[in-house]
N, C-alpha and C positions, 0 to 999 in steps of 0.2 A: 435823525435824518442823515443821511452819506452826504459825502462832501461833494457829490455831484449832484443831488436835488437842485441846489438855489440857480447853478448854471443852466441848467438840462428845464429850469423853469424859462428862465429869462429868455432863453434860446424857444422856445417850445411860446411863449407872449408873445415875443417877435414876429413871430413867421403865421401865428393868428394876427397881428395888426396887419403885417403885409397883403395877408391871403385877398382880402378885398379886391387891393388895388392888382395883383397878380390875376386874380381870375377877370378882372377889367380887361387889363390886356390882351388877354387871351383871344383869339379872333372866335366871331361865330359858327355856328355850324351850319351848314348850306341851306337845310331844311329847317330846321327847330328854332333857331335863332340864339334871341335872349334867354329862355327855357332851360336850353342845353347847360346852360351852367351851372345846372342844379346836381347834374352831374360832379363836380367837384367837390362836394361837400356827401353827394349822394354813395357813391363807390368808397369813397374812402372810409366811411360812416361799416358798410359793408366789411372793408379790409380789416376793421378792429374788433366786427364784433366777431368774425371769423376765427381771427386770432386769439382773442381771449376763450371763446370755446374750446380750442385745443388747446390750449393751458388748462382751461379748467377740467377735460377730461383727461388730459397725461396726467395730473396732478389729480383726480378721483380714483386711476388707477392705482399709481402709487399705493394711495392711501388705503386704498381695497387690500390689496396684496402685500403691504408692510404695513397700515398700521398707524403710518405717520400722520402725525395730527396736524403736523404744521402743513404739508400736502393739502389735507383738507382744506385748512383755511386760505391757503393761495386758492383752490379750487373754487371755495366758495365767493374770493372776493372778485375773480374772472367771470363766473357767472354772473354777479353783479353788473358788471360793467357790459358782456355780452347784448346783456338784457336792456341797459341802455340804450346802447350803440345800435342796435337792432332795431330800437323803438323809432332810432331818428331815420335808421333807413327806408320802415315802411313808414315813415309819416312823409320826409323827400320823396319815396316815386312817386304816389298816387300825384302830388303837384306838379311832380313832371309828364307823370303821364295821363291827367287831363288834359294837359297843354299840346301834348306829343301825340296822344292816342284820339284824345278826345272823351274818354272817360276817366273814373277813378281809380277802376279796379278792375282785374281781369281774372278769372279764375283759371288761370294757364300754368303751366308745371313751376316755372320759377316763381312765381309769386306766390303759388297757394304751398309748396314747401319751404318756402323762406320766412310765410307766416307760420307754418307749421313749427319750424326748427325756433323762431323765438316763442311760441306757445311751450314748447320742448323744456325751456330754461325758468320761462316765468312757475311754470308747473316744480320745478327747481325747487326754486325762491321757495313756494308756499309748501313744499315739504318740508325743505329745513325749518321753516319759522314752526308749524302746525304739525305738522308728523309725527312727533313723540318720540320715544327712545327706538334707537335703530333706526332715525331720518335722513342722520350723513352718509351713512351706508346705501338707501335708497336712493338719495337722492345722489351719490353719486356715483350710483349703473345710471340714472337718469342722463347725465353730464356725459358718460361715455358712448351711450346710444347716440347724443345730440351729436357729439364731434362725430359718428361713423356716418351722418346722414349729414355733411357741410359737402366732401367732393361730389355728391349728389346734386346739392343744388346747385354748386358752383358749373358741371356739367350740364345741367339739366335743359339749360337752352339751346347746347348743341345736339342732343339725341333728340329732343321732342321739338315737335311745328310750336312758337311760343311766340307773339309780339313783340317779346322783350331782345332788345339786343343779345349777339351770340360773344361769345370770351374773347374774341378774335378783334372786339372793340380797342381793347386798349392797346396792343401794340402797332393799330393803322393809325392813330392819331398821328396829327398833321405836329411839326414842330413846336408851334405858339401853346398849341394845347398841352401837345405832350411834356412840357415843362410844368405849367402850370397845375397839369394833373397830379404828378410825385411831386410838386411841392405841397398840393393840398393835402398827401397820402402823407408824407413825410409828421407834417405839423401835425395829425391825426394820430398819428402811430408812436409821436412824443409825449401827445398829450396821454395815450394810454399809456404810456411807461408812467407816466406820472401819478395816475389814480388807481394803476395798481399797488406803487411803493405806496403811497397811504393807504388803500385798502385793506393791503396784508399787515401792514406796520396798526394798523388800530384792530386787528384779529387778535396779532400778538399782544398787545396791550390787554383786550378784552380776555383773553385765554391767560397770563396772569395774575390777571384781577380775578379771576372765576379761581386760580389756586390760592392764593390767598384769602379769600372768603372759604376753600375747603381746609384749608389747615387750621382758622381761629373755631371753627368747629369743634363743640367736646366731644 
């Protein structure tokens, strides 16, 4: 581990005990109330798994076009987490927006390619595991297709009529909130530096153990 894992942890615990009491503070929103704070944990949930998808498809391109294995496995261990992170975003709106909308789910441009683009990743997932030889290679034009359709859906509520709030939410927030929101972005965005240094750190682990079992080979 680097000698900034134990801090960049410590720091990254901290600011999840805080988050509680910080989105406490936070004042309500005029209409939604207590609900809206779902958003805190909801957007930021978003911001990671965004981010790891374009890790994971610069880093499938790479590996396309050089070759490089260890590309690959940053790639693959981004998808992982995307696929996460994505899980927790659609499972926060629909709670918010029963509360908000008054249903669960709406089949309107943001939501039905938000589901689509984590369907994108998991389809991922089960190439590399089941695919067979020539799977990292598929699977990651898969990873590059999914990051060309993220500024898609990040726009998608500004060109099309959608329920869903427009992009233009987060820099009206009011001050209390607006704090409170990049603090919950922040701790979000720490914790994903954190599970990607162990997800690619146990790749490379795995990827030595798999050459030493080829070389004790007659």
């Amino acid at each position: 581990m680097t000698r900034f894992f134990l801090p960049v942890f410590g720091v990254t615990a901290l600011m999840f005990a805080g988050a509680p009491f910080v989105i406490a503070d936070a004042p309500y929103e005029s209409t939604m109330l207590l609900v809206q704070k779902i958003f805190y944990f909801h957007v930021p949930a978003w911001f990671v798994m965004f981010t790891a998808i374009f890790i994971s498809g610069i880093w499938s391109a790479r590996y396309l076009f050089k070759g490089d294995r260890n590309a690959d496995r940053v790639a693959f261990a981004a998808a992982e987490i995307a696929v996460v992170f994505g899980l927790m975003g659609l499972v926060t709106g629909p709670l918010w927006g029963r509360k908000a909308w008054g249903v669960w789910w709406q089949w309107d441009a943001r939501l039905t390619m938000a589901l689509l683009l984590e369907a994108i990743f998991i389809g991922y997932l089960l190439v590399r595991k089941y695919g067979g030889p020539g799977s990292e290679k598929l699977s990651a034009a898969m990873a590059i297709f999914g990051m060309l359709n993220v500024p898609f859906v990040y726009i998608s509520v500004n060109i099309w009529r959608t329920i869903h709030p427009k992009t233009s939410v987060v820099p009206t927030l009011g001050p209390g909130m607006f704090g409170a929101f990049w603090f919950s972005v922040i701790a979000f965005m720490l914790l994903f530096a954190l599970l990607m240094h162990l997800r690619v750190r146990l790749e490379q682990q795995r990827a030595a153990l798999d050459d030493l079992y080829l070389a004790e080979e007659p």
